[in-house]
MIGUVO-511211 format. One record per residue (C-alpha): x, y, z. Coordinates in steps of 0.5 Angstrom, whole numbers, plus 500, padded with zeros to 3 digits. Layout:
<xx:X | yy:Y | zz:Z> .
...
//
This chain:
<xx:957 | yy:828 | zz:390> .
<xx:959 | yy:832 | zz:384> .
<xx:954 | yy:835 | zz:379> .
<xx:955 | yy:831 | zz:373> .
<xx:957 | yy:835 | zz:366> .
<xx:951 | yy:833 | zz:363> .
<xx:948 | yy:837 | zz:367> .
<xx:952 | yy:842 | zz:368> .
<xx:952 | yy:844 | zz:359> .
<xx:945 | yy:846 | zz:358> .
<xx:945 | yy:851 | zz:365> .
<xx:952 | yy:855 | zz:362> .
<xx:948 | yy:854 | zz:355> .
<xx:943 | yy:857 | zz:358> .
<xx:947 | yy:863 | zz:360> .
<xx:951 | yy:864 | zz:354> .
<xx:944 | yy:865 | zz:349> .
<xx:940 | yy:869 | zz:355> .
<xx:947 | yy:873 | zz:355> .
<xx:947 | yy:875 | zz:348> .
<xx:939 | yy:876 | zz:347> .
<xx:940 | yy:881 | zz:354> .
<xx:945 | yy:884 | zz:350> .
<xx:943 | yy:884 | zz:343> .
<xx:938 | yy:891 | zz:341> .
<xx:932 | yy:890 | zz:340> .
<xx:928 | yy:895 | zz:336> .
<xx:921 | yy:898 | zz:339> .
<xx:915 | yy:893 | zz:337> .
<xx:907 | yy:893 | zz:339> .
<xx:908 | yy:888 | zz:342> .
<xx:913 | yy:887 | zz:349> .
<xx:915 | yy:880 | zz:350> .
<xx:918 | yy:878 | zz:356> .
<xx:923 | yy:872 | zz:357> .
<xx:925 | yy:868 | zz:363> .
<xx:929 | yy:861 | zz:366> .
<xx:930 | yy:858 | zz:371> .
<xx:935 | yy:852 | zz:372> .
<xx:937 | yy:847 | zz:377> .
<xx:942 | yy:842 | zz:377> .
<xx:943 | yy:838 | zz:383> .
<xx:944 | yy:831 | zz:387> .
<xx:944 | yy:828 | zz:393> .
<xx:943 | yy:821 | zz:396> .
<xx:939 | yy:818 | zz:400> .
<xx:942 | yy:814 | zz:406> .
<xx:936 | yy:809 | zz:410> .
<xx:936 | yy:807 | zz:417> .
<xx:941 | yy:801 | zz:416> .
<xx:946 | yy:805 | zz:412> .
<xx:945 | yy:802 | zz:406> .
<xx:944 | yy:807 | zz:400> .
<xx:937 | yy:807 | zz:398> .
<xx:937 | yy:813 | zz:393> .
<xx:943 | yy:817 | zz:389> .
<xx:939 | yy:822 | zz:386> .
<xx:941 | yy:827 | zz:380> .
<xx:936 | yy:830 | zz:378> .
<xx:936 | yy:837 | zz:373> .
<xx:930 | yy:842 | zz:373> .
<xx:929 | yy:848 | zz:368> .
<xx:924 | yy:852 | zz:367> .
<xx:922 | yy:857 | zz:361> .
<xx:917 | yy:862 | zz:362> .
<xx:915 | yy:867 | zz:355> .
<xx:909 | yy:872 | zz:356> .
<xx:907 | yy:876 | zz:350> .
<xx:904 | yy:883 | zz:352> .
<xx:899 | yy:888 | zz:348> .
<xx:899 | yy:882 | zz:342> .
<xx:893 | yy:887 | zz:339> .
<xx:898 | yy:893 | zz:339> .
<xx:893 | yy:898 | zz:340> .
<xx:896 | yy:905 | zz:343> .
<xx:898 | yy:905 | zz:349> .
<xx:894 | yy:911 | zz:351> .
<xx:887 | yy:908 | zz:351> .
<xx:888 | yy:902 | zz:356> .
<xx:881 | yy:902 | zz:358> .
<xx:880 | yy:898 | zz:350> .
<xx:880 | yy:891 | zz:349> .
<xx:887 | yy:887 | zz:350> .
<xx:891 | yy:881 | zz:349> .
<xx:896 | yy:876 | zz:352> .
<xx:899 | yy:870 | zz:351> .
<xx:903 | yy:867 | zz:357> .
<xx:906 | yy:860 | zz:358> .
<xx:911 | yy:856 | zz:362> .
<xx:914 | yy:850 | zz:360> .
<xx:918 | yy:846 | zz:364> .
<xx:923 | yy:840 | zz:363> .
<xx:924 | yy:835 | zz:370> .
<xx:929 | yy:829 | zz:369> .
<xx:933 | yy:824 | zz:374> .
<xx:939 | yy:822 | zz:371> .
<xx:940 | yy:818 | zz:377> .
<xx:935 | yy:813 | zz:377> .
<xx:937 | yy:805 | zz:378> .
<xx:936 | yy:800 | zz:372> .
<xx:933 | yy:796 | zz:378> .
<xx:927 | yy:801 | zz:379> .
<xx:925 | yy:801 | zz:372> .
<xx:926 | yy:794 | zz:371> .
<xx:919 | yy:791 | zz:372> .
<xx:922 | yy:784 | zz:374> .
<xx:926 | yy:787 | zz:380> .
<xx:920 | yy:786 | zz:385> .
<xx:923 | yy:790 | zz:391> .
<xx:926 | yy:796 | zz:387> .
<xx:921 | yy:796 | zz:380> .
<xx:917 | yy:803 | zz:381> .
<xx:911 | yy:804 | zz:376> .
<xx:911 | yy:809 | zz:371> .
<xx:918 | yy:812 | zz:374> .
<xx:921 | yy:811 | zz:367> .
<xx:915 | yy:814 | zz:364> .
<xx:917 | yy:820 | zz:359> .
<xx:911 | yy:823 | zz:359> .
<xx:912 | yy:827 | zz:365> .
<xx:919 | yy:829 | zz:363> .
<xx:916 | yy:835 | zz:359> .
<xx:910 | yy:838 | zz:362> .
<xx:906 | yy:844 | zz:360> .
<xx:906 | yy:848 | zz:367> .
<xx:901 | yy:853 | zz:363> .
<xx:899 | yy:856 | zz:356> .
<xx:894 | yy:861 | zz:354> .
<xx:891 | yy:866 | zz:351> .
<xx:888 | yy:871 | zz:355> .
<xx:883 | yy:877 | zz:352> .
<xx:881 | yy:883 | zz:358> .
<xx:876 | yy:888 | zz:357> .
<xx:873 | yy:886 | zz:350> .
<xx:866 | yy:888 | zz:349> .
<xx:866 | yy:895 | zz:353> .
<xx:870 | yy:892 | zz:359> .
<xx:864 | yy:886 | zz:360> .
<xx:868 | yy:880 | zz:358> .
<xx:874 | yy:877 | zz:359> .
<xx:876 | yy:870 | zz:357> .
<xx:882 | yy:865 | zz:358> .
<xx:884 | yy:860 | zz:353> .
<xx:889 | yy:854 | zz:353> .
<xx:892 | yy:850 | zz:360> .
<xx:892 | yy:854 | zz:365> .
<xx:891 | yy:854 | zz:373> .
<xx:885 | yy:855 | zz:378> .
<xx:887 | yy:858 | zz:385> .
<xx:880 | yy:858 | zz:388> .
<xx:877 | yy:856 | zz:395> .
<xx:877 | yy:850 | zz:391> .
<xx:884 | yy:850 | zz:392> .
<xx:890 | yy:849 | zz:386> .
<xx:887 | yy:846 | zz:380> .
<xx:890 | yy:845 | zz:373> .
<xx:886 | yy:844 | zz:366> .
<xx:886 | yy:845 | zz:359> .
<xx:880 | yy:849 | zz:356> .
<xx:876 | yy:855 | zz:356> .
<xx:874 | yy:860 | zz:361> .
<xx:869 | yy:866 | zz:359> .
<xx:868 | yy:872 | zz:365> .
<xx:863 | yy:877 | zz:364> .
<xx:863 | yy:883 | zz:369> .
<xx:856 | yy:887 | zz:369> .
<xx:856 | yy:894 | zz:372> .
<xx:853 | yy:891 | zz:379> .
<xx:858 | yy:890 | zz:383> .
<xx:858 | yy:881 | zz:380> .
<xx:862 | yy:878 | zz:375> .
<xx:860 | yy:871 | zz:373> .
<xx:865 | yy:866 | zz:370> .
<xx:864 | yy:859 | zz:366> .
<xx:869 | yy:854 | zz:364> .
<xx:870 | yy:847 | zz:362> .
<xx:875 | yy:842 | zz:359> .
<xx:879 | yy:837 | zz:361> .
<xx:883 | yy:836 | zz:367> .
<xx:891 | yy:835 | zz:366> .
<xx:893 | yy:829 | zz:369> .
<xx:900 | yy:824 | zz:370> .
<xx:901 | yy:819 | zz:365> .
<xx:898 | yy:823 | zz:359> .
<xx:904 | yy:828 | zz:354> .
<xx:906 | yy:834 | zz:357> .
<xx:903 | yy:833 | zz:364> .
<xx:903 | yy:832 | zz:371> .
<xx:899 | yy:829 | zz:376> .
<xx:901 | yy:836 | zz:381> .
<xx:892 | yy:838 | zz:382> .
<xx:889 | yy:831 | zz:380> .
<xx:885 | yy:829 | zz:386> .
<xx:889 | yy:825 | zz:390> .
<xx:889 | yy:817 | zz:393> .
<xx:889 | yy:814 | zz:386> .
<xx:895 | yy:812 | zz:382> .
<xx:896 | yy:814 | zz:375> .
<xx:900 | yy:812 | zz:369> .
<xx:901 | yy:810 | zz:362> .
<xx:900 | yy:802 | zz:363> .
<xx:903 | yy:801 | zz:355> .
<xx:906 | yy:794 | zz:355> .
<xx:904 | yy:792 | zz:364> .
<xx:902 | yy:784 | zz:363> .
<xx:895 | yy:786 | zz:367> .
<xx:897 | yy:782 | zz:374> .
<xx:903 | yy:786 | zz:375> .
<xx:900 | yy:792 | zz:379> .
<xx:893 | yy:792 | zz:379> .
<xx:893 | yy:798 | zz:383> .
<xx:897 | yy:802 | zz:378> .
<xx:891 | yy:804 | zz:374> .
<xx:891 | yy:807 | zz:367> .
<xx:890 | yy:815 | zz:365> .
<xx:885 | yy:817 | zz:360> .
<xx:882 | yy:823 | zz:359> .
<xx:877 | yy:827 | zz:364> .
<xx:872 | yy:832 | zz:363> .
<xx:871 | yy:837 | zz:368> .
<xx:866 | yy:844 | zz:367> .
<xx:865 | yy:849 | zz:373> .
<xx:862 | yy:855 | zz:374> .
<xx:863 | yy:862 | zz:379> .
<xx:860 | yy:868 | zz:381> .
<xx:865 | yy:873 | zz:385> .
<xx:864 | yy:880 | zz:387> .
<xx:867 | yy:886 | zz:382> .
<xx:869 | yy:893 | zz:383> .
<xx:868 | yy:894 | zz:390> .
<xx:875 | yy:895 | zz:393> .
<xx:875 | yy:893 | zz:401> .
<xx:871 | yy:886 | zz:401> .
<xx:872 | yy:880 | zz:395> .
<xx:867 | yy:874 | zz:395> .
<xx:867 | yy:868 | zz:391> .
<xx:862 | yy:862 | zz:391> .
<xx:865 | yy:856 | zz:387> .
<xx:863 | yy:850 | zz:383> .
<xx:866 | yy:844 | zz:379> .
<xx:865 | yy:837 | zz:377> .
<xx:870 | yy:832 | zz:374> .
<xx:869 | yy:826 | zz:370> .
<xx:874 | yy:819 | zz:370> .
<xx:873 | yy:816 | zz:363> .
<xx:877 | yy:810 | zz:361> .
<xx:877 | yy:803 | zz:366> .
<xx:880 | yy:802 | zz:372> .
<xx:881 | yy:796 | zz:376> .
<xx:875 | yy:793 | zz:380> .
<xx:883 | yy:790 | zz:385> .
<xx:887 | yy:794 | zz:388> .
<xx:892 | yy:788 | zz:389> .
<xx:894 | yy:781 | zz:385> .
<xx:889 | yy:775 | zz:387> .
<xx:893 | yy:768 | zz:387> .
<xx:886 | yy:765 | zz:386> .
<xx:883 | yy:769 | zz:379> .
<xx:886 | yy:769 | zz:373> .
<xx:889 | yy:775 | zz:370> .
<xx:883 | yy:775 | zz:365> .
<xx:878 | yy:776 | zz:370> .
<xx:881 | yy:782 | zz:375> .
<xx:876 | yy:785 | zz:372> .
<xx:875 | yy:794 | zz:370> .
<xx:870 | yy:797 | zz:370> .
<xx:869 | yy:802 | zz:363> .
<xx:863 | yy:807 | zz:364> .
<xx:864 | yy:814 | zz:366> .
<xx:863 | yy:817 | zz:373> .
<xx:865 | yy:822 | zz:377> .
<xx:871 | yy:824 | zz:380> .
<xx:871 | yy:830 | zz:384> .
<xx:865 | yy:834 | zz:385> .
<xx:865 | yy:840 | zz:390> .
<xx:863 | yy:847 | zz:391> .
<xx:866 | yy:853 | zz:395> .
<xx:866 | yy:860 | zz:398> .
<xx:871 | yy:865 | zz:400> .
<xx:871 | yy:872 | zz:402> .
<xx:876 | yy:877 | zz:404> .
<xx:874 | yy:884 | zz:407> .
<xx:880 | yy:890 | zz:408> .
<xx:880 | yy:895 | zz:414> .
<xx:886 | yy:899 | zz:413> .
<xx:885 | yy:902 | zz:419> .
<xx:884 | yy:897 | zz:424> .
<xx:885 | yy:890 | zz:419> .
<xx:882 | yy:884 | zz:415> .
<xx:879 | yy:879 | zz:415> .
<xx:879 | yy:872 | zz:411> .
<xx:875 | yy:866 | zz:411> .
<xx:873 | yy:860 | zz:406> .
<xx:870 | yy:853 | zz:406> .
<xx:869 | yy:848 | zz:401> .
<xx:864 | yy:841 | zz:401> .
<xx:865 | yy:835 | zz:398> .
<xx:859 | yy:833 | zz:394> .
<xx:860 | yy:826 | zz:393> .
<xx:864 | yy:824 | zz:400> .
<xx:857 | yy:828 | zz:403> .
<xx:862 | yy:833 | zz:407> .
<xx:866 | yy:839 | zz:409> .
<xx:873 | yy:838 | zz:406> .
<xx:874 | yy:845 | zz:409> .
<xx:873 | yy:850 | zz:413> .
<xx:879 | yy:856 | zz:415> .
<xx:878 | yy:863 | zz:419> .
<xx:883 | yy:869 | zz:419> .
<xx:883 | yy:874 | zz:423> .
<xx:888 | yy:880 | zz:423> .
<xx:888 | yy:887 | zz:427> .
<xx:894 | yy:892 | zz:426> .
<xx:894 | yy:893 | zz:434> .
<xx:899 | yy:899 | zz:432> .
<xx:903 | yy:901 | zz:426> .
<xx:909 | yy:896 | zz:427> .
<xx:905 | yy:890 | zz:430> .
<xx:900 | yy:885 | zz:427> .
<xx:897 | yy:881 | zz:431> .
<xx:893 | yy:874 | zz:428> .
<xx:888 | yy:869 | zz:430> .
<xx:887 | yy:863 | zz:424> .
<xx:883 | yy:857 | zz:424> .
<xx:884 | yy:851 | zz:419> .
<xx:879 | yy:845 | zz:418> .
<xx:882 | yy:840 | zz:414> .
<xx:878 | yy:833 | zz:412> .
<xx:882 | yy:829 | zz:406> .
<xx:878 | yy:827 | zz:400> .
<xx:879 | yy:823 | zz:395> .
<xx:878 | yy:822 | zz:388> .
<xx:871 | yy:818 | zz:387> .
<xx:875 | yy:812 | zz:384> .
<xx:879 | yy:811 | zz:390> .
<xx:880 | yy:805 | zz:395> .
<xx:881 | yy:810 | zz:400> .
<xx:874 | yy:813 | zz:400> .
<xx:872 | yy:807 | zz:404> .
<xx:876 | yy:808 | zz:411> .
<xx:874 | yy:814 | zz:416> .
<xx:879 | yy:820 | zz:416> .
<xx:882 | yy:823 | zz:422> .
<xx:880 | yy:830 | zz:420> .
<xx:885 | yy:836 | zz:423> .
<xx:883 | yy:842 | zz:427> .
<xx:889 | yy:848 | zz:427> .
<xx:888 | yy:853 | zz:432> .
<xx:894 | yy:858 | zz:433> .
<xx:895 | yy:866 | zz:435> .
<xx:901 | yy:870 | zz:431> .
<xx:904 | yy:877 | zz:432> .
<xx:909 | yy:880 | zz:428> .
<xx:912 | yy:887 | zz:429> .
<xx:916 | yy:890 | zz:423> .
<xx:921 | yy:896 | zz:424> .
<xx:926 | yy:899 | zz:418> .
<xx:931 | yy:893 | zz:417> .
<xx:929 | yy:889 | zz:423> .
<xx:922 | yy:884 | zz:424> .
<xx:920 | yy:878 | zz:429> .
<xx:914 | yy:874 | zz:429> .
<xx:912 | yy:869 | zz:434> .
<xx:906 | yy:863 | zz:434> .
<xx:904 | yy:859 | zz:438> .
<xx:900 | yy:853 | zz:435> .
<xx:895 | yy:848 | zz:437> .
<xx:893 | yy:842 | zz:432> .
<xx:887 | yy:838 | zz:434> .
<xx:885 | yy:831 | zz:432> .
<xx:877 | yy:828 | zz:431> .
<xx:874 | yy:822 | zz:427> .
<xx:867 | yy:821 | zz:425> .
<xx:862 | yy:818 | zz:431> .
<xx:855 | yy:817 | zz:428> .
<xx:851 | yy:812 | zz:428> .
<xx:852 | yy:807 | zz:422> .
<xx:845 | yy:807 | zz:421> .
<xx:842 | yy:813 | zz:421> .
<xx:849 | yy:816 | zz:417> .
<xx:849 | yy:810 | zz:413> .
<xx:851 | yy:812 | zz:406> .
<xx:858 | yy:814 | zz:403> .
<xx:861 | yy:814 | zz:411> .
<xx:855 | yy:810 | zz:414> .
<xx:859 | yy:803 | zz:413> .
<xx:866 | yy:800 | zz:415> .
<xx:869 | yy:795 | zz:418> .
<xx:872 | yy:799 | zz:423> .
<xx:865 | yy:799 | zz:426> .
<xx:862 | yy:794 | zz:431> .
<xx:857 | yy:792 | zz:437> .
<xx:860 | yy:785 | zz:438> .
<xx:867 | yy:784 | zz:440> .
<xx:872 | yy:788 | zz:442> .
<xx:868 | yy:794 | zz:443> .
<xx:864 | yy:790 | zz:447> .
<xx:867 | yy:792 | zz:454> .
<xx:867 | yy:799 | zz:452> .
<xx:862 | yy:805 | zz:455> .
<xx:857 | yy:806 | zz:451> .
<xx:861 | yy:814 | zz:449> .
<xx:867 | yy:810 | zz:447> .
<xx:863 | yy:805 | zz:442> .
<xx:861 | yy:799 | zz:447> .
<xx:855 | yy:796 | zz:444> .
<xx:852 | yy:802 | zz:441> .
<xx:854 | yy:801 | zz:434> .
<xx:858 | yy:807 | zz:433> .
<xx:865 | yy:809 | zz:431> .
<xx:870 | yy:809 | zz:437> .
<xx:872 | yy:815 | zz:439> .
<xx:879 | yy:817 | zz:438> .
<xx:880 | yy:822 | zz:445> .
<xx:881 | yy:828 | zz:441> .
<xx:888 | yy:829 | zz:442> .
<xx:892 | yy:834 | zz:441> .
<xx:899 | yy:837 | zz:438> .
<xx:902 | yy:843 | zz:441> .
<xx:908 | yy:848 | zz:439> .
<xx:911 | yy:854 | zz:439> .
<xx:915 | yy:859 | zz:434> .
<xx:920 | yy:864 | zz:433> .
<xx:923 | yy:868 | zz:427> .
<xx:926 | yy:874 | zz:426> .
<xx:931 | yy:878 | zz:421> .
<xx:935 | yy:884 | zz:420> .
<xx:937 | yy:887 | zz:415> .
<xx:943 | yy:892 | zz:413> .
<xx:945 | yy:894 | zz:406> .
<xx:946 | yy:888 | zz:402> .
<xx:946 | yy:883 | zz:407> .
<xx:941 | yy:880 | zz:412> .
<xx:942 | yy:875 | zz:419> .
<xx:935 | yy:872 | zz:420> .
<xx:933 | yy:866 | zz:425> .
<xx:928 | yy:861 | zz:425> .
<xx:926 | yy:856 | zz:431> .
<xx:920 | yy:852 | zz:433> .
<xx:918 | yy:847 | zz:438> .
<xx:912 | yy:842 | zz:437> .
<xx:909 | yy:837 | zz:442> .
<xx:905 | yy:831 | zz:440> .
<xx:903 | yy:824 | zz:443> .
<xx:906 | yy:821 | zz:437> .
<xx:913 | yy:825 | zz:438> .
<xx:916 | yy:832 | zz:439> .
<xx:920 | yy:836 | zz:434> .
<xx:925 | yy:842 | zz:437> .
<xx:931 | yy:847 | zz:434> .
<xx:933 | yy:852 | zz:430> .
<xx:936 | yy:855 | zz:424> .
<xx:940 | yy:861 | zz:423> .
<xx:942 | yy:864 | zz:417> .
<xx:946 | yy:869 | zz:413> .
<xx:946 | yy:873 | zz:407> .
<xx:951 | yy:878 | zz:404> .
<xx:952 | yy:882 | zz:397> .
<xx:958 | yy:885 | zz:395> .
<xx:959 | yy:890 | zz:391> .
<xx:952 | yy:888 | zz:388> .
<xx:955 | yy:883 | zz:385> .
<xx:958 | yy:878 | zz:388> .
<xx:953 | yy:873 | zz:392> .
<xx:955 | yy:869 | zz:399> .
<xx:950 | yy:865 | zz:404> .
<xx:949 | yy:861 | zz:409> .
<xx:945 | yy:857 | zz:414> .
<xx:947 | yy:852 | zz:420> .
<xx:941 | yy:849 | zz:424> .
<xx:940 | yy:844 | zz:430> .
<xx:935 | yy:840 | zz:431> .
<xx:932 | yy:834 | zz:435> .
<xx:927 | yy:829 | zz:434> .
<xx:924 | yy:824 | zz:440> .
<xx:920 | yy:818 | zz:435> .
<xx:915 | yy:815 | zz:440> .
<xx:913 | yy:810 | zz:435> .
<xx:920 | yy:808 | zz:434> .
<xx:926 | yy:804 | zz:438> .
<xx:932 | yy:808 | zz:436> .
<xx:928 | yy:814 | zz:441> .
<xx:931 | yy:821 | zz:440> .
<xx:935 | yy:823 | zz:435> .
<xx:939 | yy:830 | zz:434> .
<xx:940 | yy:832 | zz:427> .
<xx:947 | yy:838 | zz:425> .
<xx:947 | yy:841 | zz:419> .
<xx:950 | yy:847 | zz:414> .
<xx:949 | yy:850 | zz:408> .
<xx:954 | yy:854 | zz:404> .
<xx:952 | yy:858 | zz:398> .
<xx:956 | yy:863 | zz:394> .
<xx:954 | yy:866 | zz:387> .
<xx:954 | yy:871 | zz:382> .
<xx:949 | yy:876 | zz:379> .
<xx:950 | yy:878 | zz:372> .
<xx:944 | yy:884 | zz:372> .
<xx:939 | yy:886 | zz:374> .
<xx:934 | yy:880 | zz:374> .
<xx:939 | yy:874 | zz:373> .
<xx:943 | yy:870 | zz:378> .
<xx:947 | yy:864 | zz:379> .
<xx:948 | yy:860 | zz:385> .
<xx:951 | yy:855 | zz:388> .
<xx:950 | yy:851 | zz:394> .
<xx:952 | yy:845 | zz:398> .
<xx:949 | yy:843 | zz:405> .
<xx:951 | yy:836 | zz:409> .
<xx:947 | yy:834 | zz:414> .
<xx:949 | yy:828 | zz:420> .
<xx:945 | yy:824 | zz:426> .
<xx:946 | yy:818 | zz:429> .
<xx:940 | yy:814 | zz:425> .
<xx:942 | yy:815 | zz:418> .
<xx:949 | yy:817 | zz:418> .
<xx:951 | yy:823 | zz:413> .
<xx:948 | yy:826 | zz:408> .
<xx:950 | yy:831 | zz:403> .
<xx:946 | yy:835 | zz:397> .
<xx:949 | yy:840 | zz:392> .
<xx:945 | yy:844 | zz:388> .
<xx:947 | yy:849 | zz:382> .
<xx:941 | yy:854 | zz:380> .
<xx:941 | yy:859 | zz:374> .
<xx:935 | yy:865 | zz:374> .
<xx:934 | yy:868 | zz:368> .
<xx:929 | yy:875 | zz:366> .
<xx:929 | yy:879 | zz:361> .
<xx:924 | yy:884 | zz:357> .
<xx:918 | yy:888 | zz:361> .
//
């Protein structure tokens, strides 16, 4: 499918105004900005199971990044002063491909809620201003959108953060602000918690899509106390609350016997998420590492998390790890899917890795094993103490008592269990690179096997060619048509016009018996330059 020349002017814009800033003498100032901008145009479409085209996509993403250093433009000698940066990245996301029928509210089988929102065409990936080693090196402080990566998880808001390291080894940090979420200017739902559905519901008749909820605004604060200046062990303990505001709709779905006027919202204040977390990584460069975390959530009354890394450097070249990953989802308190049990996920899995110059392989293998909660409705009764997949009657009535007959308890699911297997490796010579990627995973469910190899090559520095070619075989239990085998290719070819700054173009064509052809092209420009 061709890329549209709409898409195609704002890249080769982009090209000729970087080109001539790179080009243009710049004297010396205090002050060392850095510039940066990634572009890519790209479209494909979406084939489903009866041949049909249900999506023609053609979508164009840039993003452009402005970092402001020594914004104070003290002398460079004295580092260890006060300092001041301001970083921000913006980032323009459309779909020119979009169906009229998928934004008109009165094509029941197309229309998609909040699709043809332009509120989420521009968003503020971040922009703040960060202060480092004011008042003798105690306090630091952040202020602006800006992102937290914590044994919380990712998590995006605009407001404040002040740090204080003290001389005894703890820093302590307090932030608050508002949580950045979909539907409002200049944002995207990305680290919102997750099982509710948000938008601008401007102009929505109210029985059109109850479950479609209106965004407003959610104040959130947190705080955290991590260890400092010890360089072989990290340790964080985290905590945040956050607040939904606004009303939200008591129906998830249209009810035929109550009037629109009568659906009912519910306008009052309350939580949204509430947990707390701990992490903490430890260095032994002779021997290995260690890491390992857990979060709870305190509305939900459960671990949401619990991980274990364990890496030993058995030679110079060769790293063996073991890892350990709980995951119990959760969901933002509003949420309908609060109500239902979960089936939380146990992955265990062993990896080694050896390394030389220009050649590196890694192998795995994995194991994922299921659960869900079995206690008894009355003694844990509360958030997950009633459900109605509970039951002492029919049909549970024939079944042992470990399974759920007649004792009143979750049924039990067997703890079953996936199983796989992987391979990677790479060599490297000069400017190109030969790598393969395979895996193998078995399941109840279904079974996934193939490979990938890819290339890679650079001539005379500049000139830029790749490529992949892949087999892969997917046996669908759950599924009439069976087993399917996909083939695909990518070919790529670009151009390096310095250092920090490429382009690239890629076109890749897959094809299985289920869904036909599929093809995809992809124009991306990467752009650098500054510090």
């Amino acid at each position: 499918m061709p890329l549209s020349c709409r898409l195609l002017r704002p890249v080769l814009a982009g090209v000729t105004i970087t080109s001539a800033m790179a080009l243009t003498e710049r004297p010396a100032q205090a002050i060392e900005p850095e510039l940066t901008s990634d572009s890519a145009a790209q479209a494909y479409d979406v084939h489903s199971p009866t041949g049909q085209t249900s999506l023609e996509r053609t979508r164009f993403t840039s993003m452009l990044g402005v970092n402001l250093y020594d914004i104070l433009g003290e002398d460079k000698v004295r580092r260890d002063g006060p300092e001041i940066d301001f970083r921000a990245r913006v980032r323009y996301d459309a779909d020119y491909g979009i169906a009229g029928a998928e934004t008109d509210n009165t094509n029941g089988s197309r229309f998609v809620p909040g699709l043809s929102d332009t509120a989420g065409l521009v968003d503020i990936m971040y922009a703040y201003l960060e202060g480092r080693r004011f008042f003798h090196g105690v306090l630091g402080w952040k202020l602006g959108r800006q992102y937290m990566v914590d044994s919380l998880g990712w998590w995006s808001f605009d407001g404040a953060e002040v740090k204080a390291t003290t001389p005894y080894f703890v820093a302590v940090e307090g932030y608050g602000g508002l949580e950045v979420r979909g539907g409002m200017p200049l944002s995207t739902p990305r680290f919102e918690a997750g099982g509710v559905w948000r938008g601008d519901r401007s102009g929505f008749d109210p029985s059109l899509y109850p479950q479609f909820q209106p965004s407003d605004v959610a104040p959130a604060f947190g705080a955290a106390i991590e260890s400092a200046g010890v360089t072989w062990i990290h340790s964080r303990l985290s905590y945040r609350r956050v607040y939904d505001t606004g009303s939200v709709g008591v129906l998830e779905f249209p009810n035929a016997n109550l009037p629109p006027t009568q659906y009912g919202t519910y306008d009052g204040a309350r939580i949204s998420t509430d947990r707390i977390g701990y992490s903490v990584e430890a260095d032994f460069k002779k021997w290995g590492g260690v890491k390992a975390g857990l979060a709870y959530d305190l509305y939900d009354v459960k671990f949401s998390q619990v991980y274990a890394a364990f890496d030993v450097f058995a030679t110079k070249r060769l790293t063996v790890s073991v890892d350990y990953d709980y995951f119990a989802p959760t969901y933002d308190a509003d949420s309908i899917w609060n109500i239902f049990a979960s089936e939380p996920m146990n992955d265990v899995s062993l990896r080694g890795s050896y390394a030389r110059e220009r050649f590196s392989v890694s192998a795995g293998v994995n194991a994922r094993i299921y659960n869900v909660d079995t206690t008894d409705p009355v003694a844990g009764a509360g958030a997950n103490g009633n459900s109605g997949n509970l039951g002492s009657g029919a049909p549970f009535a024939g079944l042992p008592a470990s399974m759920g007959g007649n004792a009143g308890i979750y049924p039990t699911n067997g703890h079953p269990f996936d199983e796989g297997a992987d391979l990677g490796a790479k060599y490297k010579w000069g400017e190109g690179s030969l790598g393969l990627r395979g895996a193998a995973n078995f399941g109840d469910a279904g079974d996934r096997v193939g490979a990938d190899v890819t290339a890679q090559r650079a001539l005379e520095t500049r000139y830029l060619l790749s490529g992949r070619i892949g087999v892969w075989n997917w046996d669908d239990k759950l599924r009439s048509e069976g087993s399917v085998t996909n083939f695909g290719y990518m070919l790529g070819a670009g151009y390096r016009f310095a250092t920090r700054c490429h382009t690239m173009f890629e076109f890749q064509h897959d094809m299985n018996k289920l869904v036909g052809q599929r093809f995809r092209a992809l124009l991306t420009l990467s752009l650098a330059f500054g510090r």
